[in-house]
C-alpha positions as CSV (number, residue, x, y, z in Angstrom):
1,X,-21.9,-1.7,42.7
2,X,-19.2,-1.8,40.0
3,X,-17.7,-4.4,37.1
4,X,-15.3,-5.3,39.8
5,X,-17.7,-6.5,42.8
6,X,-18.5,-9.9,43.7
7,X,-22.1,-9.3,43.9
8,X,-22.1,-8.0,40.3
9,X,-19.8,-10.6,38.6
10,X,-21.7,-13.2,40.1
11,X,-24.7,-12.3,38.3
12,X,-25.6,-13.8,34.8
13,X,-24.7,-11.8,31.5
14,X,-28.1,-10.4,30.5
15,X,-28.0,-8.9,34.3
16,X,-24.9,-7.3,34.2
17,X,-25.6,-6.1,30.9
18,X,-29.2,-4.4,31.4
19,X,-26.7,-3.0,34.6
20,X,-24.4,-1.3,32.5
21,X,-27.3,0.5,30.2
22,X,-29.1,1.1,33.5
23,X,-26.0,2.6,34.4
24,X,-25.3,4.4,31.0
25,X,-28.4,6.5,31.2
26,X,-28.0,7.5,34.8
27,X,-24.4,8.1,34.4
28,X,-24.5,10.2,30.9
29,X,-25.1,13.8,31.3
30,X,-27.2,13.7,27.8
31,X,-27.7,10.0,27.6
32,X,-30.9,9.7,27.3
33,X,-31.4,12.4,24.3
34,X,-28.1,10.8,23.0
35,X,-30.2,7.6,23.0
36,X,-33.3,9.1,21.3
37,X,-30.8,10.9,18.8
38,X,-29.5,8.0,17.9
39,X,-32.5,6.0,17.5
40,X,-33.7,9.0,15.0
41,X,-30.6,8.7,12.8
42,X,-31.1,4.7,12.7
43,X,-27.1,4.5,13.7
44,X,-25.5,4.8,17.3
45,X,-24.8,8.4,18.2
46,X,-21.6,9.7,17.2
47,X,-21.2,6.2,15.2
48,X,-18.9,6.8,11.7
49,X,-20.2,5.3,8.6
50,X,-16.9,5.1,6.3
51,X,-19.0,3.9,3.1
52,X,-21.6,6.8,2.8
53,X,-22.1,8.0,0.0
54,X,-19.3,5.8,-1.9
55,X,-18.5,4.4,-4.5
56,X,-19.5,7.0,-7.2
57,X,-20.3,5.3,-9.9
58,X,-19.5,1.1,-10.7
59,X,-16.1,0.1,-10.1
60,X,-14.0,-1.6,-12.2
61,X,-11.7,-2.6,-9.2
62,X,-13.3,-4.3,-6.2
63,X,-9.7,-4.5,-4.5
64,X,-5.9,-3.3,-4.4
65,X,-2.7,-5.1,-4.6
66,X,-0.2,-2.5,-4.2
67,X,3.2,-3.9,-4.7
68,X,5.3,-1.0,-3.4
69,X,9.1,-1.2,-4.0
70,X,10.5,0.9,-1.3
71,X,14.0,2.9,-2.2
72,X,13.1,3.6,-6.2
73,X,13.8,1.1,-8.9
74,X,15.9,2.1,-11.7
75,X,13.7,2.8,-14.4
76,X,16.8,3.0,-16.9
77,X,18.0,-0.8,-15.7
78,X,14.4,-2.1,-15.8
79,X,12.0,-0.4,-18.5
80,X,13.2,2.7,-20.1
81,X,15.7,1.6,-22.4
82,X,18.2,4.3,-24.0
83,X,20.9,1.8,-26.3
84,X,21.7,5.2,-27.8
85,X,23.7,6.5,-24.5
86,X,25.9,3.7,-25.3
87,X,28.1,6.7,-27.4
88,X,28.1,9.0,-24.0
89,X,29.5,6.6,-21.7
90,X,31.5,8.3,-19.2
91,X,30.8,11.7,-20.8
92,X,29.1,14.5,-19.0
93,X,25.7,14.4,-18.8
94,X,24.9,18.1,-20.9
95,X,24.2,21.1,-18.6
96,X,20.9,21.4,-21.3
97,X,19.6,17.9,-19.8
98,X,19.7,18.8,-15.9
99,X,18.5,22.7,-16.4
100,X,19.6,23.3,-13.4
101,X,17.8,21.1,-11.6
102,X,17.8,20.5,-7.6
103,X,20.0,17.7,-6.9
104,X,21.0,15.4,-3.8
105,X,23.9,16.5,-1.5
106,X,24.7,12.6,-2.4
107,X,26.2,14.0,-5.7
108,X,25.9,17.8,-5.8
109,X,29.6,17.7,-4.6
110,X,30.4,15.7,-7.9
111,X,33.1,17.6,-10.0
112,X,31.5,15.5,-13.0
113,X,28.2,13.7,-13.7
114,X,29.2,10.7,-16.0
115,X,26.5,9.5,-18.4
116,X,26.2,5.6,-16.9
117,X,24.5,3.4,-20.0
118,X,22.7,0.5,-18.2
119,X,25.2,-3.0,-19.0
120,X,22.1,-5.0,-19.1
121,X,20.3,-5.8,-22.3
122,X,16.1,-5.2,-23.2
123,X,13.6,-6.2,-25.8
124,X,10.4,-6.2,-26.6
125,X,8.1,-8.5,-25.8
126,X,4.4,-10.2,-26.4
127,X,1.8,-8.8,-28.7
128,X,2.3,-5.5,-27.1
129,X,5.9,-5.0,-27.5
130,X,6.5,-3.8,-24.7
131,X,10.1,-3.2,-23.4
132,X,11.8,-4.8,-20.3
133,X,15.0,-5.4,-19.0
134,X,16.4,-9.3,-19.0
135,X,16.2,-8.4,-15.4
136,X,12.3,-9.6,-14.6
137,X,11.9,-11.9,-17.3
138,X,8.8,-13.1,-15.3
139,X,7.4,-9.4,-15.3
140,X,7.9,-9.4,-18.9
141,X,6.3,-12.7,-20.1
142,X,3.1,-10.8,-18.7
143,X,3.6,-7.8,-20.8
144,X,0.4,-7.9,-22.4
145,X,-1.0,-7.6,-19.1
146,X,0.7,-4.3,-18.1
147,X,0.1,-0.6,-18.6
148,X,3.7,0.8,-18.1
149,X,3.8,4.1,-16.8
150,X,6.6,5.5,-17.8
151,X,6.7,9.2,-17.6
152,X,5.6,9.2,-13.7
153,X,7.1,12.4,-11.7
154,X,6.9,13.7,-8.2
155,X,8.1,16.9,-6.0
156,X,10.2,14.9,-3.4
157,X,13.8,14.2,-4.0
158,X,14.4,12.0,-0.5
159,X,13.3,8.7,0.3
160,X,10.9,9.6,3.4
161,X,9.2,12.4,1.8
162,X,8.8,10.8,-1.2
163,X,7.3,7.4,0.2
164,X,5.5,10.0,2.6
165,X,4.1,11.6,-1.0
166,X,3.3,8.6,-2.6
167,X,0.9,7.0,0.2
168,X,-0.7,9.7,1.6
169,X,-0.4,12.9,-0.8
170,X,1.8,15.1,1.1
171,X,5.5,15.4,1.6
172,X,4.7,16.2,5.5
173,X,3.8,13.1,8.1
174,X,0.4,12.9,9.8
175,X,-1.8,12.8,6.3
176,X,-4.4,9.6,6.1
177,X,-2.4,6.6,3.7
178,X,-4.4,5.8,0.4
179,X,-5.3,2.4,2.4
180,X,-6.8,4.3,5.2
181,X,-8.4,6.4,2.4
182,X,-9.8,3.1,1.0
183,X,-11.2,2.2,3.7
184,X,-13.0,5.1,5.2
185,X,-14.8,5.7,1.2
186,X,-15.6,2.3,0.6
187,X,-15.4,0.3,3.9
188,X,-14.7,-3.3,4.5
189,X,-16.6,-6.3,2.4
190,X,-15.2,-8.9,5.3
191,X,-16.1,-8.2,8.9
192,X,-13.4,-10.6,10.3
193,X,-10.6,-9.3,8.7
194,X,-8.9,-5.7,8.5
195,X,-10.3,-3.3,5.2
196,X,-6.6,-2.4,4.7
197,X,-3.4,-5.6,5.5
198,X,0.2,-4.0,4.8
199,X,2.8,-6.4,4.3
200,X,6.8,-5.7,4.1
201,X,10.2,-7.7,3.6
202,X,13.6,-7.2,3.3
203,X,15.6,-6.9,-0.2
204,X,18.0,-9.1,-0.7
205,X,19.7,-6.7,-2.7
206,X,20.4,-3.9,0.3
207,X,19.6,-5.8,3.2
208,X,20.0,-2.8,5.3
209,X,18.4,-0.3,3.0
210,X,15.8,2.2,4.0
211,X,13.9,2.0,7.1
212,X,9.7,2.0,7.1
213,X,7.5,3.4,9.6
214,X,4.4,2.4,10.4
215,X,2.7,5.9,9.7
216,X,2.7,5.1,5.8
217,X,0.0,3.0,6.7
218,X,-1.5,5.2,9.4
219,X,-5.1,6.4,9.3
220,X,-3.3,10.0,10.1
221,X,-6.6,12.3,11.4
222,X,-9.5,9.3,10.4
223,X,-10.3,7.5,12.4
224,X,-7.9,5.3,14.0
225,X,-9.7,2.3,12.6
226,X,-8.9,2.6,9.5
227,X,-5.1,2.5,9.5
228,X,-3.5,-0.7,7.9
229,X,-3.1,-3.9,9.9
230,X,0.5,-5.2,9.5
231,X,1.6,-8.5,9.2
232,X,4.8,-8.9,10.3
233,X,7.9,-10.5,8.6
234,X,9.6,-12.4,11.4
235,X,8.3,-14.3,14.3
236,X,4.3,-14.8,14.6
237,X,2.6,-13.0,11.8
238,X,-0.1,-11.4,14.3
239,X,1.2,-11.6,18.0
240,X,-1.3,-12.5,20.7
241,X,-3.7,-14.5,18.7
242,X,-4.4,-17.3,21.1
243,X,-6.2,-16.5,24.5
244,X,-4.3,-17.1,27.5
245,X,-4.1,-20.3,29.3
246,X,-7.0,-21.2,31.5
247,X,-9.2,-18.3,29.4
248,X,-11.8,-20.3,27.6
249,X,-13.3,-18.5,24.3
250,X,-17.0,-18.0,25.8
251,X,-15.2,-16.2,28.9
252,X,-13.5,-14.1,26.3
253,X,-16.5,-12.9,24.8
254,X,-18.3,-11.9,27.7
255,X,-15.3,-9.9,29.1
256,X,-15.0,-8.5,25.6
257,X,-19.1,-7.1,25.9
258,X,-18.4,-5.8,29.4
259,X,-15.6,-4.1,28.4
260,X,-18.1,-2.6,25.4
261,X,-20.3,-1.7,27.6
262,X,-18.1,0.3,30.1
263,X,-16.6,2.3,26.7
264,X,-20.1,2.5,25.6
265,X,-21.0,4.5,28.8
266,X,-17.7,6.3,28.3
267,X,-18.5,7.0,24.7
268,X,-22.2,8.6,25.9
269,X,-20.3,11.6,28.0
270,X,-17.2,11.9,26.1
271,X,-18.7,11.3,21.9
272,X,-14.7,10.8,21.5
273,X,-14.6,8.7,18.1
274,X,-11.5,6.7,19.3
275,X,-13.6,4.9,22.0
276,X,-15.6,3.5,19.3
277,X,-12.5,2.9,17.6
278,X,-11.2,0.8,20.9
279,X,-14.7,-1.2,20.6
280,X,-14.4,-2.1,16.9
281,X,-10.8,-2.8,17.6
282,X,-11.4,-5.5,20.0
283,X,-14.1,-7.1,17.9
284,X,-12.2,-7.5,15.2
285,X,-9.0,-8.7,17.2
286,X,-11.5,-11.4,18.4
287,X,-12.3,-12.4,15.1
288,X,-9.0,-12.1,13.8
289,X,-8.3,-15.0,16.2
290,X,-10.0,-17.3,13.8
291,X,-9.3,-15.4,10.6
292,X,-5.9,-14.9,10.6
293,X,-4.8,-18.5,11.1
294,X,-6.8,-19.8,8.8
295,X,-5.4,-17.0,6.2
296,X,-1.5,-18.0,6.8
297,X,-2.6,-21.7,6.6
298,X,-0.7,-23.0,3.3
299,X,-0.7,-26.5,3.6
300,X,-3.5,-26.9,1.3
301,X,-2.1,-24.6,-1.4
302,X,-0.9,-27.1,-4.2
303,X,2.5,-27.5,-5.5
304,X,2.1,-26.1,-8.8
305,X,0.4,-22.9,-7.2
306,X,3.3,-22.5,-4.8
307,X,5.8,-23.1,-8.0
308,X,4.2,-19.8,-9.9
309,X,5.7,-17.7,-7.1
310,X,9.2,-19.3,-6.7
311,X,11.1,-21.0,-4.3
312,X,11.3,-18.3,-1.7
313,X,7.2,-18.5,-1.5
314,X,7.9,-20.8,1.8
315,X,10.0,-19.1,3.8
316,X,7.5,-16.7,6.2
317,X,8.3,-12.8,5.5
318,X,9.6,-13.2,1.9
319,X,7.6,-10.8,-0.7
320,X,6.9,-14.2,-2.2
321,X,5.0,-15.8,0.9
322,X,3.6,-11.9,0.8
323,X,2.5,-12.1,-2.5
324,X,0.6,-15.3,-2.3
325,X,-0.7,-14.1,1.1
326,X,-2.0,-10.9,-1.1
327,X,-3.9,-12.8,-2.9
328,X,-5.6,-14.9,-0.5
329,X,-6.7,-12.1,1.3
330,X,-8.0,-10.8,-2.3
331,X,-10.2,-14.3,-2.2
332,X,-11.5,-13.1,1.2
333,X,-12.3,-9.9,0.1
334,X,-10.0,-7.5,1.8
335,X,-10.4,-3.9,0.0
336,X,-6.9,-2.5,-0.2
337,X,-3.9,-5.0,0.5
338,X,0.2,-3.4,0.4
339,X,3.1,-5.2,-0.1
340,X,6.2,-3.0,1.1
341,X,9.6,-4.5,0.0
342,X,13.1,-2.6,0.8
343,X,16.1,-2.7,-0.9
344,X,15.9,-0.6,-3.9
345,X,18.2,2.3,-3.3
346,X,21.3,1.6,-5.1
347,X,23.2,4.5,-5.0
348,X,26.8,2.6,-5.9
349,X,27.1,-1.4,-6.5
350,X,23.9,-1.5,-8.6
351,X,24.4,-4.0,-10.9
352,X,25.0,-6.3,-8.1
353,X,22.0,-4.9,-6.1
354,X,19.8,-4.9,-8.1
355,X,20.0,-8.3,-9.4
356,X,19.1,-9.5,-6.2
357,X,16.3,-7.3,-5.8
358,X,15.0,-8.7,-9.2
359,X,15.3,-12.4,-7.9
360,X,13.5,-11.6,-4.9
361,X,10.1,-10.1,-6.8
362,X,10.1,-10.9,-10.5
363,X,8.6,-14.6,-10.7
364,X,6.7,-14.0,-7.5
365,X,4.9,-10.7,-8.8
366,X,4.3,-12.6,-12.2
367,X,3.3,-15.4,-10.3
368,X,0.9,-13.1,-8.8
369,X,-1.0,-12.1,-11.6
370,X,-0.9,-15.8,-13.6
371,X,-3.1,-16.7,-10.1
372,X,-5.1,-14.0,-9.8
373,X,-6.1,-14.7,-13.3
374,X,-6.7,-18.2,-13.0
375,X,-9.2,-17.7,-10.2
376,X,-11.1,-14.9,-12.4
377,X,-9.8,-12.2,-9.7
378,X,-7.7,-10.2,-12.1
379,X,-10.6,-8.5,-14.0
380,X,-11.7,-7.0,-10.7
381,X,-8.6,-6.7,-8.3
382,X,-6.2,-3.5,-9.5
383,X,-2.4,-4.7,-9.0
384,X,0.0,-1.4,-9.4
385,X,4.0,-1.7,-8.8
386,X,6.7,1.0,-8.4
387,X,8.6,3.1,-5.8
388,X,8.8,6.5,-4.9
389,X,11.0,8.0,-7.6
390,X,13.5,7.0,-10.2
391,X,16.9,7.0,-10.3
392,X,19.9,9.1,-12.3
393,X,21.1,8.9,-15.8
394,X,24.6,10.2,-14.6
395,X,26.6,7.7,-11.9
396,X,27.1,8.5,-8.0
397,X,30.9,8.0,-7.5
398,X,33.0,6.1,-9.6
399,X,32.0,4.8,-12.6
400,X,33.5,1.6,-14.5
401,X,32.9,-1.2,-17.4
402,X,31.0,-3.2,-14.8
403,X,29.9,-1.1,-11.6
404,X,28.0,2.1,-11.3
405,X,25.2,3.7,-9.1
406,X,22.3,6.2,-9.1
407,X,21.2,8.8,-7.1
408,X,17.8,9.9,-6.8
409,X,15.9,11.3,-9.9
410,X,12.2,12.9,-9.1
411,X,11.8,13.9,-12.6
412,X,10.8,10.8,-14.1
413,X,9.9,7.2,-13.3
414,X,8.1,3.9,-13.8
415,X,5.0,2.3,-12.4
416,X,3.6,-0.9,-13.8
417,X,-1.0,-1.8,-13.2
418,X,-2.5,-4.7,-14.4
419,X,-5.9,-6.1,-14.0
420,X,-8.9,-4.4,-13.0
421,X,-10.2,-1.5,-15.8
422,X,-6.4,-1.1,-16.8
423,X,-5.5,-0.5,-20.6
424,X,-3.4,-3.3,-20.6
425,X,-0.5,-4.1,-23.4
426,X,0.3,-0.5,-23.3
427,X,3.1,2.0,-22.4
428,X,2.3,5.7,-21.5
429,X,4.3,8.5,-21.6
430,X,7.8,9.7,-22.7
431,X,11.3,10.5,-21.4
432,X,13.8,12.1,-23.4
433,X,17.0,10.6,-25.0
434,X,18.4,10.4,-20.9
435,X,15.9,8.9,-19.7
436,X,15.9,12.5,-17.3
437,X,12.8,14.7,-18.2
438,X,9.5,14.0,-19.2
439,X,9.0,14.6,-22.7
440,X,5.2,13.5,-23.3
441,X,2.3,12.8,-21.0
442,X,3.4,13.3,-18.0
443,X,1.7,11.6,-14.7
444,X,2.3,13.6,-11.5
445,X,1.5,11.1,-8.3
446,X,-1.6,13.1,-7.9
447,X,-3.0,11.6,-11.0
448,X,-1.6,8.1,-10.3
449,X,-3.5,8.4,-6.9
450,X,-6.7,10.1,-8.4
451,X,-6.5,7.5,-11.1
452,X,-6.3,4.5,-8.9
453,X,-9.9,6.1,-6.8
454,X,-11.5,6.2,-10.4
455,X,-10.9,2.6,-10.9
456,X,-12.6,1.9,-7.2
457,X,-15.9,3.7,-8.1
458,X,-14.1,6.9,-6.2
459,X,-14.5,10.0,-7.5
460,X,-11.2,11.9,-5.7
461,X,-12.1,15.3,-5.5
462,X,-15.6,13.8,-3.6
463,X,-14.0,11.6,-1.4
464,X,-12.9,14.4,2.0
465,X,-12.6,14.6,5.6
466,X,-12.9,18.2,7.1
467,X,-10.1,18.4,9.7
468,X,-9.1,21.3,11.7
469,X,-11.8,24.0,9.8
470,X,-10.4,21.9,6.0
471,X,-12.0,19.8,4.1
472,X,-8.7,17.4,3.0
473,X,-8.5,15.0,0.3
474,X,-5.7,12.0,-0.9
475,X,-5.3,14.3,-3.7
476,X,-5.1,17.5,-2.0
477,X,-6.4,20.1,-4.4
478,X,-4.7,18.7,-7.4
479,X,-4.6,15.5,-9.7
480,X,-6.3,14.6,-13.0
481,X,-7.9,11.1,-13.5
482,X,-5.6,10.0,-16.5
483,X,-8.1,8.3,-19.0
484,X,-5.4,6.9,-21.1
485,X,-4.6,4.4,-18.5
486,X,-8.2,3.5,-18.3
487,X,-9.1,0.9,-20.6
């Protein structure tokens, strides 16, 4: 008899159940000392557990909102103001400021590298004094909630490698994304949604900027599991959420525990972790059916919630519906939640770009953080913002009064955390007079990565998964928890 016989699916579920275990044990080469292992251990044989042993010590962040602005930001145009390079317009940036530095074939070819002054203006603002660009006045009027990081570097000078970097520790594809990470230290506090939700949307800004692929997210060589669940930006958020006509919901379950039980059997000769990957899959995809709708319901949001994140906040896709969608999955407990917006590579027509790119994020990522706040979620959810690297000091192509662009600059950028165990009010680190190199306190992505585990109970060099005779890490063998940025 098998799943597929009359006699069998005539039979009530207990039956066919105790059939399938009946049929496990006889079937399984080791089954039944797989079965009496597995009793011993008090977990299923071959089972993961993603949270042993984690978190460390207490956490001060329960949760992630990473706001990730895919292309790299201008840090000169946005929070590292320079008024003195007013003088060098248009002169060469000095051969002592590069050092010979690697650059882009973009602008290697450049017979000149004109010093390019931002044209837009900055100041200080609230207690901390803080500096930001008239840009994101939004982002600014929460200055006392922010820890700029302003001296951030990295090794990657390209947009895929860097992004690559920045998410999974590596310049090379097929490493596990801090999400996945995330999830397989700590686990998941809500069993009918996803540990790890990504998120993306298009830039007004560069509509056709840089592409994303789905491996930023991956699980790489975890568990399958673990890999970020994406929303997506057009269409239906989730596809296949409703069960098909004439396929009632108790139906659905009980085809959902014979198909269990069949990768169950499977599991007992193969102990492939993936099958149980399958099985958890389709569990949660069941409860997702439930979940998810009732996440993207906003009707009873009320106006003057939906007015903190902007007009765009209605329109399905936009980083504003993502960002209030960020933090209703914070509400339901959802460990580690990415926003992915594109757009930010400017490399000519910046100051137009860019101030669409600002209208598209500022009031909704300060809108953001005034609701976070007002629910008390702030003081344990960790909110971080930035890209992948920074831009030049010195324009790509031609450079005038009004118009200029920026190639890419690993050297030095920006990246903005608020809330959870963050020294708010504060800037850290320092650039030099170009806004080129590093001059003080430096923050290598390692340390931004290995700082970001701290503040979820994590202890980096702890947190490993031995994979192919290696014992790998997020961090790799490097980074430095930066205690500055704690507060």
């Amino acid at each position: 008899m098998n799943c597929n016989d009359r006699q069998f699916l005539g039979l009530d579920q207990a039956t066919r159940m105790a059939l399938s275990r009946r049929t496990f044990i006889k079937g399984s080469a080791g089954g039944i000392g797989l079965a009496a292992l597995g009793s011993l251990m008090g977990t299923p044989a071959f089972a993961a557990n993603p949270g042993l042993g984690f978190p460390n010590f207490k956490p001060k962040a329960k949760r992630i909102i990473y706001l990730f602005q895919s292309g790299a930001p201008s840090q000169m145009d946005l929070f590292d103001p320079k008024p003195q390079l007013e003088a060098m317009r248009g002169k060469d940036l000095p051969e002592s400021i590069r050092k010979g530095q690697r650059l882009t074939t973009m602008t290697s070819g450049q017979k000149a590298f004109p010093v390019a002054p931002t044209i837009f203006k900055f100041k200080q603002h609230g207690q901390s004094g803080n500096w930001f660009s008239e840009l994101i006045p939004h982002i600014a009027s929460k200055s006392d909630e922010w820890c700029v990081v302003r001296a951030m570097h990295t090794e990657a000078i390209n947009h895929d490698p860097a992004i690559t970097f920045m998410q999974t520790g590596s310049q090379l594809a097929g490493r596990p994304s801090i999400g996945a990470w995330s999830a397989y230290g700590l686990g998941s506090e809500n069993a009918d949604l996803p540990a790890y939700v990504v998120m993306t949307s298009f830039g007004s800004g560069r509509p056709d900027d840089q592409p994303l692929y789905d491996r930023l997210w991956g699980a790489g060589f975890l568990p399958s599991k673990l890999q970020g669940v994406k929303l997506r930006n057009k269409g239906e958020r989730v596809l296949y959420l409703k069960d098909p006509e004439g396929i009632p919901r108790e139906v659905r379950r009980e085809q959902l525990d014979e198909i269990a039980a069949l990768n169950n059997q499977r599991h007992g000769v193969l102990g492939d972790p993936e099958i149980q990957t399958r099985i958890s899959q389709y569990e949660m995809a069941f409860r997702m059916q439930t979940s998810v709708p009732d996440l993207l319901d906003l009707s009873k949001e009320p106006q003057h919630v939906l007015d903190l994140y902007g007009p765009d906040v209605k329109r399905p896709g936009s980083y504003a519906s993502n960002c209030l969608l960020a933090r209703r999955l914070c509400e339901r407990d959802v460990r580690f939640v990415q926003l992915f917006h594109m757009g930010w590579d400017h490399h000519g027509g910046l100051p137009k770009a860019i101030k669409g790119q600002c209208n598209d994020t500022d009031q909704a990522t300060a809108g953001l953080l005034t609701d976070l706040k007002q629910r008390g979620l702030l003081d344990d959810t960790l909110v971080v913002w930035g890209g992948e690297f920074g831009r030049t000091t010195y324009s790509q192509g031609t450079l005038t009064e009004t118009n200029y662009g920026r190639d890419h600059h690993p050297r030095c950028f920006t990246v903005l955390m608020a809330g959870a165990g963050v020294n708010k009010g504060t800037t850290f680190g320092e650039t030099d007079d170009f806004s080129y190199n590093i001059v003080k306190d430096g923050v290598h992505v390692h340390d931004l990565n290995a700082t970001i585990l701290h503040l979820m109970g994590v202890e980096h060099t702890r947190l490993t998964y031995r994979h192919q005779g290696r014992d790998f890490r997020l961090t790799d063998i490097h980074g430095e928890v930066v205690k500055k940025l704690l507060a």
